[in-house]
Backbone as CSV, one residue per row, in Angstrom:
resi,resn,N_x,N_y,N_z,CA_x,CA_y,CA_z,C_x,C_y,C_z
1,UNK,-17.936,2.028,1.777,-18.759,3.156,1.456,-17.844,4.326,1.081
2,UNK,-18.397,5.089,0.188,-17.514,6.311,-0.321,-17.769,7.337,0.411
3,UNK,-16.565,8.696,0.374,-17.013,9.973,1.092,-17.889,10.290,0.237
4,UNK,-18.490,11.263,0.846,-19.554,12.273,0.619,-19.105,12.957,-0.465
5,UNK,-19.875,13.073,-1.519,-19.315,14.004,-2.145,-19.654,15.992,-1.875
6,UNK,-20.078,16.070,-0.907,-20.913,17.443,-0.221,-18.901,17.510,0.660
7,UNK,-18.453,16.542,1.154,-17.493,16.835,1.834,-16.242,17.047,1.280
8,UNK,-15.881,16.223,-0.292,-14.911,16.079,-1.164,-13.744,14.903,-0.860
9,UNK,-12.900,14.745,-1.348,-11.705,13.887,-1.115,-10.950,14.288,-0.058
10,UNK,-10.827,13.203,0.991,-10.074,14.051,1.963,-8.517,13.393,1.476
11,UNK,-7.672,14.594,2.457,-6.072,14.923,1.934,-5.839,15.831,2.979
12,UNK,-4.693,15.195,3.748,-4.036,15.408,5.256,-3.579,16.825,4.741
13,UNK,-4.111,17.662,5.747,-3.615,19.251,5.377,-2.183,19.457,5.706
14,UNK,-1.390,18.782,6.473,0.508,18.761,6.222,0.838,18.294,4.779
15,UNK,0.012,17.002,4.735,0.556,16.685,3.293,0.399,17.624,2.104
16,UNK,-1.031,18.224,2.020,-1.309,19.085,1.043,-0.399,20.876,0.979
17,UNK,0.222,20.949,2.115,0.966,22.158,2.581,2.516,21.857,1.844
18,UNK,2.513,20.487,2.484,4.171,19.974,1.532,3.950,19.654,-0.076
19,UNK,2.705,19.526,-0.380,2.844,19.131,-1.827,2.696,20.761,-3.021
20,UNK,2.104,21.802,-2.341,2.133,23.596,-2.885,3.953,23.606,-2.235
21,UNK,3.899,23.824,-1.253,5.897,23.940,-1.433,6.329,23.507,-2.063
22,UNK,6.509,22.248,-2.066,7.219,21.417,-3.777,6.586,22.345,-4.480
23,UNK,5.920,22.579,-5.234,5.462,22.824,-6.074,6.123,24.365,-6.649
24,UNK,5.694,24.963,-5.657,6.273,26.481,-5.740,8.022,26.363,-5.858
25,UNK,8.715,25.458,-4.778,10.426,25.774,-5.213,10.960,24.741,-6.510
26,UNK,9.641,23.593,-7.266,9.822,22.854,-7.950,11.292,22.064,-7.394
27,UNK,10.506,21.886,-6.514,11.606,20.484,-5.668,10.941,18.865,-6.501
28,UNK,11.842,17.995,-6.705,11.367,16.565,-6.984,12.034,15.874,-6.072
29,UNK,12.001,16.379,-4.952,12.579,15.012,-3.595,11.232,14.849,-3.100
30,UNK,11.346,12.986,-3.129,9.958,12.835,-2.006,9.788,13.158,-1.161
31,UNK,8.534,13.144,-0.976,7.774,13.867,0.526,7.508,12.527,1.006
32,UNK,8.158,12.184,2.416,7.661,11.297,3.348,5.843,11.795,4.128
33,UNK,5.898,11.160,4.192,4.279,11.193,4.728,3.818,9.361,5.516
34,UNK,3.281,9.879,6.129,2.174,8.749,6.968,0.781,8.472,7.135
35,UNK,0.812,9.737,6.125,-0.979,9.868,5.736,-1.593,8.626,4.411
36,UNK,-1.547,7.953,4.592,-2.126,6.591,3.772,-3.626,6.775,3.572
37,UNK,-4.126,7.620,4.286,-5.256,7.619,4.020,-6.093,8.826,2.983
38,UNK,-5.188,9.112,2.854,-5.097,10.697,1.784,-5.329,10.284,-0.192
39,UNK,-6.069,10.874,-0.434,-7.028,10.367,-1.244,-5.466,11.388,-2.644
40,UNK,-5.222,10.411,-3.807,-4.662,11.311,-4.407,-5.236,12.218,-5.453
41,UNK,-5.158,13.468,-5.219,-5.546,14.572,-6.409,-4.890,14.701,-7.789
42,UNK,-5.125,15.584,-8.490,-4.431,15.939,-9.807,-3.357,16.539,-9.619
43,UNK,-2.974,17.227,-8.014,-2.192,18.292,-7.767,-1.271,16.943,-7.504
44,UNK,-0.992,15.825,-7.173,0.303,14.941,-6.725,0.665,14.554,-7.994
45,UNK,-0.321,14.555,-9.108,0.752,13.693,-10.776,1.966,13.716,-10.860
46,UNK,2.806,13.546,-10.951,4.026,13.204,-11.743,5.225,13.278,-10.055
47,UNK,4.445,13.503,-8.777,5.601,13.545,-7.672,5.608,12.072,-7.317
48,UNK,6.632,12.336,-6.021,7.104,10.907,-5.296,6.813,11.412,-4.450
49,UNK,6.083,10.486,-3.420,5.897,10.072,-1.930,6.878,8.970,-1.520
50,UNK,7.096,9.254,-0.150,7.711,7.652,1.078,6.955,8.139,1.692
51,UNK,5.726,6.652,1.555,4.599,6.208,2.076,5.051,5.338,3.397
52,UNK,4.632,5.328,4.430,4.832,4.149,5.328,3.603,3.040,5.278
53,UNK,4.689,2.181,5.500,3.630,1.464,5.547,3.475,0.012,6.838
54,UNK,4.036,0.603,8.213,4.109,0.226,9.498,5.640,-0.193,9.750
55,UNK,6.623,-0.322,8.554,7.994,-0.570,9.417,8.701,0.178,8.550
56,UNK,8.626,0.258,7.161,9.576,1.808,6.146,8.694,2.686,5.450
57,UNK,9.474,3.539,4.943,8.941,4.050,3.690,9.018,3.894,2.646
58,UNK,8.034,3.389,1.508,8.410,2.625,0.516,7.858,3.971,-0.749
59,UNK,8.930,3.985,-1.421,8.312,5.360,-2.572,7.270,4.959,-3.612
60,UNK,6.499,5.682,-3.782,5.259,5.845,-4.730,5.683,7.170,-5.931
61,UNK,5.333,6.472,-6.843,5.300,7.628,-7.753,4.099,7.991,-8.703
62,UNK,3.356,9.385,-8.641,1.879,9.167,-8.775,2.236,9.487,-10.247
63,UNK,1.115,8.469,-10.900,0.353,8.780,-12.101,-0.611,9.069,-12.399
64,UNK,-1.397,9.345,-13.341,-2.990,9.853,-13.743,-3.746,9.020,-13.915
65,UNK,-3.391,7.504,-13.664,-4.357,6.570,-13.734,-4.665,6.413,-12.125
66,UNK,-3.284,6.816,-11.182,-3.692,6.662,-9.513,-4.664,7.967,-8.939
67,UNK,-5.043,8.567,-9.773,-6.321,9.729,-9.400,-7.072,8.730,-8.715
68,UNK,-7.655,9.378,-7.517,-9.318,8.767,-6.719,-8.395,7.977,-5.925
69,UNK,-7.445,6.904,-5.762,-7.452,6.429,-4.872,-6.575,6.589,-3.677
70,UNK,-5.955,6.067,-2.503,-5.801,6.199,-1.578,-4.079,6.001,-1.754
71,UNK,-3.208,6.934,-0.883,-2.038,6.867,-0.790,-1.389,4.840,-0.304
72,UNK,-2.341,4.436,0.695,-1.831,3.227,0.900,-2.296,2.315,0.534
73,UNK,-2.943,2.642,-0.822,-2.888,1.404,-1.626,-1.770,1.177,-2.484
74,UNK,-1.086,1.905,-2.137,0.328,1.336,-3.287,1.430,1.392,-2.476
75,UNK,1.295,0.970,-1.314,2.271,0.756,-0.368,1.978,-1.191,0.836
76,UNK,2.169,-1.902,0.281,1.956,-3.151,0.923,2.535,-2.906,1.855
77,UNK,1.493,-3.192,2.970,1.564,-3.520,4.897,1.892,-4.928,4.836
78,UNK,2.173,-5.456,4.353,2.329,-7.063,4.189,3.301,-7.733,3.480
79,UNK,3.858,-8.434,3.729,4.972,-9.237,2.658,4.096,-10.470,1.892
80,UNK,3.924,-10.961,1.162,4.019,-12.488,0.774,4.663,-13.474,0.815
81,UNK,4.895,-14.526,1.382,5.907,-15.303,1.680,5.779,-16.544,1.129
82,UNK,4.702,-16.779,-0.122,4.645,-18.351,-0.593,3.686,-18.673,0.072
83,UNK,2.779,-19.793,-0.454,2.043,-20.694,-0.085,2.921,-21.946,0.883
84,UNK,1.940,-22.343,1.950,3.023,-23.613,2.317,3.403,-24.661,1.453
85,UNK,4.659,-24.835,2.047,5.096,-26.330,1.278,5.004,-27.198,1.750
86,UNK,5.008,-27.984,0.917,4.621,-29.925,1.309,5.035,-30.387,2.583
87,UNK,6.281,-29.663,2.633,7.203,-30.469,3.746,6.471,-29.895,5.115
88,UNK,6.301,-28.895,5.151,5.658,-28.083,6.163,4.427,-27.626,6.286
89,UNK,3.632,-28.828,5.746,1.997,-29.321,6.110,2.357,-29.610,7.911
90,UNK,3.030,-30.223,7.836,2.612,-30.770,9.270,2.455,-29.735,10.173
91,UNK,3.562,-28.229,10.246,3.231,-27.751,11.275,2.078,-26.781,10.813
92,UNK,0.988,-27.103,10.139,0.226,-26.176,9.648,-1.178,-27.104,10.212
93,UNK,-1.007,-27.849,9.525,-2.339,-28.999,9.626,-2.193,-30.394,10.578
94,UNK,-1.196,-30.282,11.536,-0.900,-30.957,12.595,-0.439,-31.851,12.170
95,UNK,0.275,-33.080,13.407,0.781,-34.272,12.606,0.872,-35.293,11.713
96,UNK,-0.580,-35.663,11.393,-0.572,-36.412,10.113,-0.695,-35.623,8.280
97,UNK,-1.083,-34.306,8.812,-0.953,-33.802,7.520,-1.895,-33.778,6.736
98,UNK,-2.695,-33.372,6.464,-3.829,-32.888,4.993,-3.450,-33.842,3.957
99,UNK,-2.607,-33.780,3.479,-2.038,-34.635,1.889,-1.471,-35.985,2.227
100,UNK,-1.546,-36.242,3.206,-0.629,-38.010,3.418,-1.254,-38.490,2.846
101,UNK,0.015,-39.377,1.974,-1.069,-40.572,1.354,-1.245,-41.470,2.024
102,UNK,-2.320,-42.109,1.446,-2.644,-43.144,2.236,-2.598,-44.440,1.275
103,UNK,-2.643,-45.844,2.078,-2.144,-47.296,1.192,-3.081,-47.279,0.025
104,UNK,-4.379,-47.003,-0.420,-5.189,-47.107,-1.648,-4.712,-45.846,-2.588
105,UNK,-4.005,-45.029,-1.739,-3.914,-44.103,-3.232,-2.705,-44.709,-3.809
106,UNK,-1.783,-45.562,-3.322,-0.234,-45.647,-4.048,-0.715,-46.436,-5.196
């Protein structure tokens, strides 16, 4: 469900305090932040954030197509590590394995 629009986009008032300072000494060092939940405005275009995202900070750099959405969507909480492999069905799908063949398929 979306905010309200009676309430507007919310945006962590530290973050929005550090993003008018940049602004005013025209600093381009990222602003660390932990606010992931901070909706991005027109006022972040062209800066860098270090976003956390539960073990670093991984930098974001906003564009005008990332208007409306959320600081931690462009920060993966997650790695990908591959689909399992063949060899290591077993400790997934227990000892005989999902894919064993069996004597009618050879």
């Amino acid at each position: 469900m979306s905010r309200s629009l009676k309430k507007g986009p919310y945006t962590d008032k530290k973050l929005m305090e550090k993003i008018m300072k940049a602004k005013e000494t025209g600093s381009m060092a990222p602003i660390k932040t932990w606010a992931r939940a901070s909706t991005i405005t027109p006022d972040m275009v062209g800066m860098k954030f270090l976003v956390h995202n539960g073990k670093k900070h991984e930098e974001v750099l906003v564009v005008e197509s990332m208007i409306g959405h959320r600081l931690g969507e462009f920060s993966a909480t997650r790695k990908f590590r591959g689909h399992a492999k063949k060899g290591k069905l077993s400790k997934v799908y227990g000892s005989s394995g999902r894919f064993e063949e069996t004597k009618s398929d050879k």
